[in-house]
C-alpha positions as CSV (number, residue, x, y, z in Angstrom):
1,X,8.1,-55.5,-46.2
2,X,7.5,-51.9,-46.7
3,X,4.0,-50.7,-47.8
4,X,4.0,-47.9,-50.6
5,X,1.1,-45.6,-49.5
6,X,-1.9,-45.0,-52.5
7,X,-1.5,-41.9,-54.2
8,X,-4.8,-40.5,-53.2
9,X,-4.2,-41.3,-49.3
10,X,-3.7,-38.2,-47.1
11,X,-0.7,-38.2,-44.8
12,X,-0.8,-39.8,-41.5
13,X,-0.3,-37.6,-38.4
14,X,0.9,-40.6,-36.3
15,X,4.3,-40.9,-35.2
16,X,5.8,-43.6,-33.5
17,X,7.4,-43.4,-30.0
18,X,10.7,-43.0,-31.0
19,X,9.9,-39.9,-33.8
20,X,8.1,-38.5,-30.7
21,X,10.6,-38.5,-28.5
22,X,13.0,-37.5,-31.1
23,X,11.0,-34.5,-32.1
24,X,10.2,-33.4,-28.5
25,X,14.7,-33.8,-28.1
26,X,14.9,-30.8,-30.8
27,X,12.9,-28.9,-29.5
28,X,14.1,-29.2,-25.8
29,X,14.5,-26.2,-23.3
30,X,16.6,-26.1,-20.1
31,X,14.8,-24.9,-17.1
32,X,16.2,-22.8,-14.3
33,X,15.0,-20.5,-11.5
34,X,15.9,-16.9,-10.1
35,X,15.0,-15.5,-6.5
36,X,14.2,-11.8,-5.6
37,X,14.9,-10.9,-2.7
38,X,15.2,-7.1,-1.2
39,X,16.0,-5.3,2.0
40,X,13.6,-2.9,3.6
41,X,15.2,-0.4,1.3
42,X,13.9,-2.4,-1.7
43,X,17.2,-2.8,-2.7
44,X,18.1,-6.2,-4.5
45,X,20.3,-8.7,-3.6
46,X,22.6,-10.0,-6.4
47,X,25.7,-12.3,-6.1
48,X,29.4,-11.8,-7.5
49,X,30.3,-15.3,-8.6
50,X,33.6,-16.7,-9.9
51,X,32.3,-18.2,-13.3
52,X,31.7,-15.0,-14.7
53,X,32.1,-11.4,-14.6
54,X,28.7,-10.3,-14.2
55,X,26.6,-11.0,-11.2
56,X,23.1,-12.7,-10.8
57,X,20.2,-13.5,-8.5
58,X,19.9,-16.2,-6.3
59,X,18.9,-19.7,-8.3
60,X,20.4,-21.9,-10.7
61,X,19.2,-24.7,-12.8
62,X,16.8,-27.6,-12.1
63,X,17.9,-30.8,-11.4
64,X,16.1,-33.6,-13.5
65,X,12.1,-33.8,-12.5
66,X,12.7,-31.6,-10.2
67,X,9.5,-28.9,-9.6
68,X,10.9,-25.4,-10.2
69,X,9.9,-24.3,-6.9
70,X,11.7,-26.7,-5.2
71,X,14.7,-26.4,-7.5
72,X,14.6,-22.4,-6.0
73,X,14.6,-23.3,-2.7
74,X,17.8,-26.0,-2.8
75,X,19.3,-23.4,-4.8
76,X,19.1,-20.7,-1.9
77,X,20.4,-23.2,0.4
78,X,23.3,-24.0,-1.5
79,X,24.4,-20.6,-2.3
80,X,23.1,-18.7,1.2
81,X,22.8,-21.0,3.6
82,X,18.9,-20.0,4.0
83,X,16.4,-22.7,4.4
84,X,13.3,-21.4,3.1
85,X,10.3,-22.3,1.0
86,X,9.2,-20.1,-2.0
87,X,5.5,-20.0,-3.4
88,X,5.0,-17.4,-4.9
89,X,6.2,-16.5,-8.6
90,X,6.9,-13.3,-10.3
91,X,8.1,-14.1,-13.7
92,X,8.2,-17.0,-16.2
93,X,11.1,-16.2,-18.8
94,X,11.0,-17.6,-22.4
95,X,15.2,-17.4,-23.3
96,X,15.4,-17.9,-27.0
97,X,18.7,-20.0,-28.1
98,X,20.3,-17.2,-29.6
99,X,19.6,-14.4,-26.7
100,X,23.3,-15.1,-24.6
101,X,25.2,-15.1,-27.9
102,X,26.8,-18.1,-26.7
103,X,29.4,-20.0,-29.0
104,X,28.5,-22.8,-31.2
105,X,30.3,-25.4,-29.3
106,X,27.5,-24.7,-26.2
107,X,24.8,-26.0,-27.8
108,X,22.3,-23.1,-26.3
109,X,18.7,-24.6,-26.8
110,X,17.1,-21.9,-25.0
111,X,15.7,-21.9,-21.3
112,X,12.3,-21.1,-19.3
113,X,13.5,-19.1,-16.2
114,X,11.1,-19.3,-13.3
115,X,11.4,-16.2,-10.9
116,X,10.2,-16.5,-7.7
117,X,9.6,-14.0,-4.9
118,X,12.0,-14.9,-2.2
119,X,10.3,-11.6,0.0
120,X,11.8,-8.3,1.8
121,X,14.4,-9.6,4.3
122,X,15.4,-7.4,7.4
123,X,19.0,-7.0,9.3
124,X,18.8,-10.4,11.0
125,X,17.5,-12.6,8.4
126,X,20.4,-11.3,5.9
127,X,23.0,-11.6,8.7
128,X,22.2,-15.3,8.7
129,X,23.8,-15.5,5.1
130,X,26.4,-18.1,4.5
131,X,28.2,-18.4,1.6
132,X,29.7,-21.7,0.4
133,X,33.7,-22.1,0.1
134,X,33.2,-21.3,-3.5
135,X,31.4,-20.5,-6.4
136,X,29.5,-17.3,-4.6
137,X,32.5,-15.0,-3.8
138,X,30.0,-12.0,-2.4
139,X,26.8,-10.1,-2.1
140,X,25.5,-7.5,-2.1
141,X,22.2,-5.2,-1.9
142,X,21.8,-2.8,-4.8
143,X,19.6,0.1,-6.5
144,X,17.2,-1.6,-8.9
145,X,18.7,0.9,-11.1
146,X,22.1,-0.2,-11.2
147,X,21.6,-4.0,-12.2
148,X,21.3,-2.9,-16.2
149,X,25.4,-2.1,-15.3
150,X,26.1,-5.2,-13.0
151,X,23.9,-7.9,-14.4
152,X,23.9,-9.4,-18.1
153,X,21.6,-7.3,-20.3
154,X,18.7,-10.2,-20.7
155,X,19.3,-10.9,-16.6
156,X,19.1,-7.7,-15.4
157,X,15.7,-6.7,-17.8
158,X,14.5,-10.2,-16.4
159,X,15.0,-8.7,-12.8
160,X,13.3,-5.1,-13.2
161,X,10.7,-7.2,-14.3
162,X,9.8,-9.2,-11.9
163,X,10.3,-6.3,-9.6
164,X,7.4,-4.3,-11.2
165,X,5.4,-7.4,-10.8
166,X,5.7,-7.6,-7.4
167,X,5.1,-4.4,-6.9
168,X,2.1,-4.9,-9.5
169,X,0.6,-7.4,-7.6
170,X,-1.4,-8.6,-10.6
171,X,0.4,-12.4,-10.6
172,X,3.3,-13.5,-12.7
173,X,4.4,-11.7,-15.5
174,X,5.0,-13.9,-18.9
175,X,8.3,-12.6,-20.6
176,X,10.0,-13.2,-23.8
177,X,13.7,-12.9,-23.0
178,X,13.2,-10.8,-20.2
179,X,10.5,-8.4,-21.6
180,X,7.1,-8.8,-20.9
181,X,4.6,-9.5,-23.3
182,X,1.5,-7.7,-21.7
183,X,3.6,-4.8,-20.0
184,X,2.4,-2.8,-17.2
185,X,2.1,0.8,-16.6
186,X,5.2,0.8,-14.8
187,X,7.1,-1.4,-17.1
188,X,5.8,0.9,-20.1
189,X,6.8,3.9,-17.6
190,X,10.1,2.1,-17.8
191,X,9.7,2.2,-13.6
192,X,12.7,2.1,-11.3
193,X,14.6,2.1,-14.4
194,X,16.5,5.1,-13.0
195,X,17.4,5.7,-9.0
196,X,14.5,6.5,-6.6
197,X,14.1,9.6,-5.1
198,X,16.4,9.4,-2.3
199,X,15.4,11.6,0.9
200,X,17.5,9.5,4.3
201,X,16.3,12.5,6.5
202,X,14.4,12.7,9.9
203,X,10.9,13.1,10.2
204,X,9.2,15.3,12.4
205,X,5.7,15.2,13.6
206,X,5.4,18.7,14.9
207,X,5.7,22.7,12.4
208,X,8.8,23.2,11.3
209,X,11.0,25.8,13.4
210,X,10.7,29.4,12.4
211,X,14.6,29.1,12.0
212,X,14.0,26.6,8.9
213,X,13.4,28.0,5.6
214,X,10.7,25.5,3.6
215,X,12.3,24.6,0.6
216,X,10.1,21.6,-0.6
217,X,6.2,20.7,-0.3
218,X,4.6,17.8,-1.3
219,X,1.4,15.9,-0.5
220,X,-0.2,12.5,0.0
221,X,-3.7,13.0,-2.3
222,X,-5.6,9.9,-1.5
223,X,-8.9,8.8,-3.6
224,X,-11.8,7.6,-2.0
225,X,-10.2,3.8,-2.5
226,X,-7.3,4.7,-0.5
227,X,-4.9,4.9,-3.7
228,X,-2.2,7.5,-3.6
229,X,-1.5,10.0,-6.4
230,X,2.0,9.0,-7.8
231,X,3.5,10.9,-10.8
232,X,6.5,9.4,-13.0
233,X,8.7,11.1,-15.4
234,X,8.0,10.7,-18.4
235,X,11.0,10.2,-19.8
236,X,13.1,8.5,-17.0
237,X,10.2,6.5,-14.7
238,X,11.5,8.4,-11.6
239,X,8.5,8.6,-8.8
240,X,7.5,11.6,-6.7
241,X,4.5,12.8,-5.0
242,X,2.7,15.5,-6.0
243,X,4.4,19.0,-4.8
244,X,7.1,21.3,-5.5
245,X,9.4,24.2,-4.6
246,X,8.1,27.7,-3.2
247,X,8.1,30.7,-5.2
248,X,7.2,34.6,-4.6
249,X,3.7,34.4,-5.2
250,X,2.7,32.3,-2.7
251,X,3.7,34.5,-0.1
252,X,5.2,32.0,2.2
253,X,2.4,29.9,2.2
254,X,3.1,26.2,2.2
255,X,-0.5,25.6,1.2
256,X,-0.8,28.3,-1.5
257,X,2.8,26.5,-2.8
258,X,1.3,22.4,-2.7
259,X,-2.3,24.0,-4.7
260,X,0.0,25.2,-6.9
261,X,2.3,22.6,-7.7
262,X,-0.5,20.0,-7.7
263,X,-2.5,22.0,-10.1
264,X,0.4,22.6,-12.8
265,X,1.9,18.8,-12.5
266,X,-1.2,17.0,-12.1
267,X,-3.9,19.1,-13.3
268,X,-5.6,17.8,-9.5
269,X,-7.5,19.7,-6.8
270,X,-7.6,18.2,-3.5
271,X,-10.2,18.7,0.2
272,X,-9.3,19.9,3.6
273,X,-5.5,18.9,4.2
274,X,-4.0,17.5,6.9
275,X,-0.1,18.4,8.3
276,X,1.7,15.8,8.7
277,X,5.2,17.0,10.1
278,X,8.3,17.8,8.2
279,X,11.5,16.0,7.4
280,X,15.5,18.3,7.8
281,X,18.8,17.9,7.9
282,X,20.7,18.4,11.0
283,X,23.1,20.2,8.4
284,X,21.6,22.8,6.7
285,X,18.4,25.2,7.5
286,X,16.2,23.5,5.6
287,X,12.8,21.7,6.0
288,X,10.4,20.3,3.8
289,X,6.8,19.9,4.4
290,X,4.5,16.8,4.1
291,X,0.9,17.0,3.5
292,X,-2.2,14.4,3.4
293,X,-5.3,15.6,1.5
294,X,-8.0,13.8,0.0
295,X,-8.3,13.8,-3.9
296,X,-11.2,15.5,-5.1
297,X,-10.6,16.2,-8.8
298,X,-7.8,15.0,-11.9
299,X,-8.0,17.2,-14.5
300,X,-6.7,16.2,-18.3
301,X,-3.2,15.6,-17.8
302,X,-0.9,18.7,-18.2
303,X,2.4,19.9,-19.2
304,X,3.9,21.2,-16.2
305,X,5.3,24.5,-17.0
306,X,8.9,24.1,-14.8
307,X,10.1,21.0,-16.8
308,X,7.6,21.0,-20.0
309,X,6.7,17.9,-19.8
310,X,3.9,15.6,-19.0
311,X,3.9,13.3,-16.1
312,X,2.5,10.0,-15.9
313,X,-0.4,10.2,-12.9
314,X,-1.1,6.8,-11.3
315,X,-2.7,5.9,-8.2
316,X,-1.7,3.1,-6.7
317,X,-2.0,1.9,-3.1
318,X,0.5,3.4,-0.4
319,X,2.4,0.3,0.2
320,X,2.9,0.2,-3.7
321,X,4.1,3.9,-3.7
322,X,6.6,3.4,-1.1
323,X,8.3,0.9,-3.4
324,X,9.0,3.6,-5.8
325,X,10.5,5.5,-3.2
326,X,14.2,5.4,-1.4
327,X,13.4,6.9,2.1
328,X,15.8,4.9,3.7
329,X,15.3,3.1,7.4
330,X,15.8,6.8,9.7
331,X,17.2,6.2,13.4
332,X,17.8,2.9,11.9
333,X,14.6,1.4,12.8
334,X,12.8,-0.2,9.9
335,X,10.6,2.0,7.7
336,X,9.4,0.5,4.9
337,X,6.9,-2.6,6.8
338,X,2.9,-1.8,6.6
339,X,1.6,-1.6,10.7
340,X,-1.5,-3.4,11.4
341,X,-4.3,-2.6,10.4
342,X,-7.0,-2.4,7.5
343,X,-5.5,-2.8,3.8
344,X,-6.5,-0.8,0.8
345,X,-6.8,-3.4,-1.9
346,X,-3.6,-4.3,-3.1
347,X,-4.8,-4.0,-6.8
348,X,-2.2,-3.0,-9.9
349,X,-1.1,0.7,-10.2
350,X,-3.3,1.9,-12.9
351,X,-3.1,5.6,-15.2
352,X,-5.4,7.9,-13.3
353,X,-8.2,8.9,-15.0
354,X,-9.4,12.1,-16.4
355,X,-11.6,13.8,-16.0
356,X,-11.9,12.6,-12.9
357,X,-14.8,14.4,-9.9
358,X,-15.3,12.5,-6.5
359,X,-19.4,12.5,-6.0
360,X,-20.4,15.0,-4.0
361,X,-18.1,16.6,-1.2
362,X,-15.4,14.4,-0.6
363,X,-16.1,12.0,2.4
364,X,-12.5,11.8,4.4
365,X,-14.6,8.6,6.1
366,X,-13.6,6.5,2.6
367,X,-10.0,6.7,2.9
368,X,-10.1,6.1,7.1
369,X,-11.0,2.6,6.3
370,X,-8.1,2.3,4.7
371,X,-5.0,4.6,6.9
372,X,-2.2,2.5,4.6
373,X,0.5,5.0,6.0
374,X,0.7,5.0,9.5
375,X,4.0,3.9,10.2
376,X,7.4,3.2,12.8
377,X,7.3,6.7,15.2
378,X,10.5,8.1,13.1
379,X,9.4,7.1,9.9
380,X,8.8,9.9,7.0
381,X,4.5,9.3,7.1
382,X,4.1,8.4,10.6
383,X,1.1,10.6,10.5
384,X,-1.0,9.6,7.7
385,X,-3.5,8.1,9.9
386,X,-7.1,7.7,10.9
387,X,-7.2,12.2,11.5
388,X,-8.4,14.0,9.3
389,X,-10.0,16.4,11.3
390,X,-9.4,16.5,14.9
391,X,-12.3,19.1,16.1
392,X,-13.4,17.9,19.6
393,X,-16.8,18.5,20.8
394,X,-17.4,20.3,23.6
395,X,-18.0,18.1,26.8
396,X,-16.3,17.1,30.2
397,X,-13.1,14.6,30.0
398,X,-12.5,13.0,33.7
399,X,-10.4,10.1,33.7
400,X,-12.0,7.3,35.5
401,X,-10.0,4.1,36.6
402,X,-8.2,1.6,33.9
403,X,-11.0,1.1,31.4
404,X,-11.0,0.7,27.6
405,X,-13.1,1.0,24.8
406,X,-14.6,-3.1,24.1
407,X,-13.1,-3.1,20.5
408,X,-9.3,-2.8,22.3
409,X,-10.2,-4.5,26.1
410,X,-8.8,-8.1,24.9
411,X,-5.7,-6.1,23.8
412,X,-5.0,-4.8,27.3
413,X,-5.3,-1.5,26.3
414,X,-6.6,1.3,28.6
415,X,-8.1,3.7,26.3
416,X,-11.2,5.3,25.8
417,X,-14.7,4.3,27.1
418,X,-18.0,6.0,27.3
419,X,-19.6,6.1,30.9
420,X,-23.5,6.3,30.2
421,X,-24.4,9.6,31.9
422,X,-27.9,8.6,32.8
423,X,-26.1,6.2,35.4
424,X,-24.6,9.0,37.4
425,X,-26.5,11.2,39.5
426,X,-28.5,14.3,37.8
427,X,-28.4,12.8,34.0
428,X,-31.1,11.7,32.3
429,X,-32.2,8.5,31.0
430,X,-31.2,7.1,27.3
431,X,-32.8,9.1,24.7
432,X,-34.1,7.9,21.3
433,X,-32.6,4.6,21.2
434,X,-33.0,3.4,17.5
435,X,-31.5,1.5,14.5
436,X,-30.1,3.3,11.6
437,X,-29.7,2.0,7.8
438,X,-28.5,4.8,5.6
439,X,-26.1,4.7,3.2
440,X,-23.9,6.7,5.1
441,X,-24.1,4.4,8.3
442,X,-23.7,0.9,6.8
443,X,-20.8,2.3,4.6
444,X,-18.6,3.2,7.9
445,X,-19.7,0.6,10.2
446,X,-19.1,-2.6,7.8
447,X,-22.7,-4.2,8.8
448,X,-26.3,-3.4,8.0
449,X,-27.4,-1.3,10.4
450,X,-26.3,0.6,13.5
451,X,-27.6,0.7,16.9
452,X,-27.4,4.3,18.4
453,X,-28.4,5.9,21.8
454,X,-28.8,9.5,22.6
455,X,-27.7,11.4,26.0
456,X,-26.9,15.4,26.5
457,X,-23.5,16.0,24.9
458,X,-22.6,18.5,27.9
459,X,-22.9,15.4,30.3
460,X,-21.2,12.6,28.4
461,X,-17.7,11.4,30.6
462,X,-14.8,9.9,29.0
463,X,-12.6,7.0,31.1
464,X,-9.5,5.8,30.7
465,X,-6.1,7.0,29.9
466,X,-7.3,8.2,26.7
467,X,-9.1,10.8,27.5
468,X,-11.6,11.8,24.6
469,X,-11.8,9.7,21.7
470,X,-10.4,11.4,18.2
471,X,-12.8,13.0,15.5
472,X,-13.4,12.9,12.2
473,X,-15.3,15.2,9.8
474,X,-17.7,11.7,8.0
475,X,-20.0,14.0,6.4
476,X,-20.9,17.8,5.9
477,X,-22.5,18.1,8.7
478,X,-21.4,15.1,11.1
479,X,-18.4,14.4,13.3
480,X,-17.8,11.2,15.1
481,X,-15.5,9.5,17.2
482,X,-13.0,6.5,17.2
483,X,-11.6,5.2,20.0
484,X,-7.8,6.7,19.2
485,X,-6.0,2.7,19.9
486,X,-8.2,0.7,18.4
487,X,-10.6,2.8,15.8
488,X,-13.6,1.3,17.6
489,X,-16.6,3.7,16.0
490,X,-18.0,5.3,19.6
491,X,-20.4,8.4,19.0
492,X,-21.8,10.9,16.8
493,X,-22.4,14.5,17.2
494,X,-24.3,16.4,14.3
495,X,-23.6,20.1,14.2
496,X,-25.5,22.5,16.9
497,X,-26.8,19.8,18.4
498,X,-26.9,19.3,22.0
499,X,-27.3,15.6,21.9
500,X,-24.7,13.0,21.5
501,X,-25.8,9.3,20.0
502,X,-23.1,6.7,21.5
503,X,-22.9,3.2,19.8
504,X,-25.3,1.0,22.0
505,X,-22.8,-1.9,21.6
506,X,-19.8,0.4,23.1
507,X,-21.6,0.6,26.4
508,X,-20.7,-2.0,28.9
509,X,-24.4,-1.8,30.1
510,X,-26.6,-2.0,27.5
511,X,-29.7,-2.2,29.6
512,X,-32.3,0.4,28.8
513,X,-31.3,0.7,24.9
514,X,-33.7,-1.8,22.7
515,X,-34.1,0.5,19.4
516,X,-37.7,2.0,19.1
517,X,-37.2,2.8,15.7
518,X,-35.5,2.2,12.2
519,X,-34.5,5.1,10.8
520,X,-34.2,4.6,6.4
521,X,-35.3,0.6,7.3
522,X,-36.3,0.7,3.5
523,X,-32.3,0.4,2.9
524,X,-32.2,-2.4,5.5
525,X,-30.9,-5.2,3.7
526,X,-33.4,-7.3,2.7
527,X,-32.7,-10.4,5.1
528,X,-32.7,-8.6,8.4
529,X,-36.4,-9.1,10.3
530,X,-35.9,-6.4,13.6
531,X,-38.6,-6.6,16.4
532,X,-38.5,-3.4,17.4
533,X,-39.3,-2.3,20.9
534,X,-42.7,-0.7,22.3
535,X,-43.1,2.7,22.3
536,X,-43.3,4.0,25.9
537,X,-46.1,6.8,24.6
538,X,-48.0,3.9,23.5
């Protein structure tokens, strides 16, 4: 019997299983999954197949309940012969039915794409590579520029995508067929849309030969987070570091030529710099300069007056940087992995700001924390390190046995150590042994206080093969020292003084050294209770 609802009742909402189910089987989307993978060129792999003429990444459809991630890893099995696990995603792709202009007969519903990041592979991982007997005829490793030309138009955007998200680092980008829906700085740059800046040349630590003429000199300006100034074109995305070409005015100057260049693409002023080396070809008399400074001030952007345009400025971490950049893998050794050490925060890439001051002189200590460049002996930056000044002290070096400084000893290393000079003959006893809470100190050391320990600086000795540790500029009128294989924090030396203050926890004999005072203890955080020791004049 069929009831006839009263005029007056509203609608129902409920639907029975079947109009669920029939409902939810209209509206149904296939799923499938892409990898990204890239060598340490950041080049990305893509395969030729024989179904069609243009090529794709790594992936393929899920198989019924099965998770995406999973689906991406059978997928890489089957078509490379690689087993693997992939967790982390790049991209989630809404394809709308009519995106593929596929025929009628297909029945298109649409798909959600999940891109993961299958991770930079090196020489021996892609020699491993096994392609099936068929289906995947080939593949290859390709400029993220040239997939608009190898790839479908909605794979390819897909790809450069999830490349900028990676290199984002911000979590998964949410795209409509193959556009994002929040974009990026670099996807609104329209980033490695265009090939990298390509320089496969030699690096060189040391000047460049008198014989060379300098035809190129660019700079590394780091803020006081470690982020590198990165400038794209405007109207192509292409990367570069801020620098340029000599002219006459600058007299032959390679630092008169980078203040220049900075200033009229960047609108930026930058400290003391430091010389890194140069890069050449074996074929031609040329040599270009690299510099690392740190970033002081960002003016409003300009229009630099060789090209008249306006570059984009971002500042983004190091690691990010070099992904916008194709320096290649020189002596064949690889280039592009980050050494050990301390990270800068891997946030996104972000417009630099204008105007922009840093507070006060520029502290070089802020960017030590985070080196982010040192890198493979005959890579392009090897020498964006921990040294940003290198002025010694004077004092005595004598190398003393196989010692090495306590934060590198369970390392094996034999580096440098402090000898306390009041336990040789003639030197004099610790002097002013006391804590220290100042901004300054609990910035550089990590914890809330340090313990230092005063001797003669004329009398201090070094051990260990290496020699005297390095030092840095900290403050305006401060140097300290690092142990040069570890970074251990070893002394201080204020300017005219004759005193040195050594870490007390770098001495191997710490006898002799309880603190008898706490210098700016008002800052101490508020948890630490110190005993301090008795004063000997009381």
């Amino acid at each position: 019997m069929t009831v006839t609802p009263a005029p007056d009742t509203p609608p129902s909402t409920m639907m029975t299983d079947e109009e669920y189910g029939a409902v939810r089987a209209s509206a149904a989307l296939g799923v499938g999954t892409s990898v990204l993978i890239t060598d340490e060129r950041g080049r990305i792999l893509v395969q030729h197949v024989d179904y069609r003429t243009t090529c794709l990444l790594p992936g393929g459809a899920v198989d019924e309940n099965e998770p995406p991630a999973q689906g991406a890893a059978r997928e890489l099995h089957e078509e490379l012969g690689i087993t693997t696990s992939v967790d982390r995603g790049l991209a989630v792709d809404w394809v709308s039915a009519d995106s593929l202009n596929a025929p009628a007969s297909m029945r298109f519903p649409g798909e959600i794409l999940h891109v993961y990041d299958g991770g930079m592979w090196d020489n021996e991982q892609i020699a491993s590579i096994r392609l099936p007997d068929r289906e995947i005829k080939s593949v290859e490793f390709v400029e993220p520029a040239r997939l608009p030309d190898l790839m479908a138009p909605g794979d390819a955007r897909r790809a450069l995508s999830a490349l900028r998200a990676r290199i984002n680092a911000a979590g998964p980008a949410l795209l409509e067929n193959g556009l994002p829906i929040a974009p990026t700085v670099l996807d609104r740059a329209g980033a490695l849309r265009t090939a990298r800046a390509g320089h496969h040349l030699p690096f060189h630590a040391g000047p460049a030969p008198e014989k060379l003429s300098v035809v190129q000199v660019w700079g590394w300006l780091l803020a006081p987070d470690g982020r590198a100034l990165v400038l794209l074109e405007p109207d192509t995305g292409a990367a570069l570091l801020p620098g340029g070409t000599p002219e006459p005015p600058d007299r032959g100057n390679p630092l008169v030529t980078l203040c220049r260049e900075v200033h009229e693409e960047a609108a930026a002023e930058f400290g003391d710099p430091l010389f890194l080396g140069h890069l050449c070809d074996p074929d031609t008399p040329y040599a270009r300069l690299r510099h690392a400074a740190p970033l002081t001030r960002l003016g409003p952007p300009p229009v630099d007056p060789a090209t008249g345009r306006t570059h984009i400025r971002l500042l983004a971490t190091p690691e990010q940087a070099l992904e916008l950049f194709d320096w290649g893998t020189p002596g064949g050794r690889p280039t592009r992995r980050r050494p050990p050490g301390p990270r800068t925060a891997r946030d996104p890439p972000c417009r630099a700001a204008a105007p922009h001051r840093t507070a006060g002189r520029h502290r070089p200590h802020h960017l030590v924390a985070r080196p982010g460049l040192s890198r493979s002996e005959d890579s392009h930056e090897q020498h964006i390190t921990r040294r940003w000044h290198a002025h010694a002290p004077s004092g005595r070096s004598a190398p003393a046995g196989h010692k090495s400084c306590l934060g590198c000893s369970t390392a094996g290393s034999n580096r440098t150590l402090p000898v306390r000079p009041d336990l040789l003959p003639g030197h004099r006893v610790p002097d002013d042994p006391h804590l220290c809470s100042c901004d300054h100190e609990t910035r550089i050391s990590g914890g809330p206080a340090v313990l230092w320990v005063g001797f003669p600086l004329d009398s201090l000795i070094w051990t260990g093969t290496g020699g005297e540790p390095k030092w840095y500029a900290t403050y305006p009128t401060l140097r300290r020292g690092f142990c040069p294989d570890c970074g251990t924090h070893l002394v201080s030396v204020a300017d005219g003084s004759s005193m040195v203050m050594v870490t007390g926890f770098s001495l191997t004999d710490q006898s002799g050294i309880e603190p008898l005072g706490h210098s700016h203890r008002e800052k101490a955080a508020p948890w630490m209770h110190i005993t301090l020791a008795p004063s000997p004049t009381s």
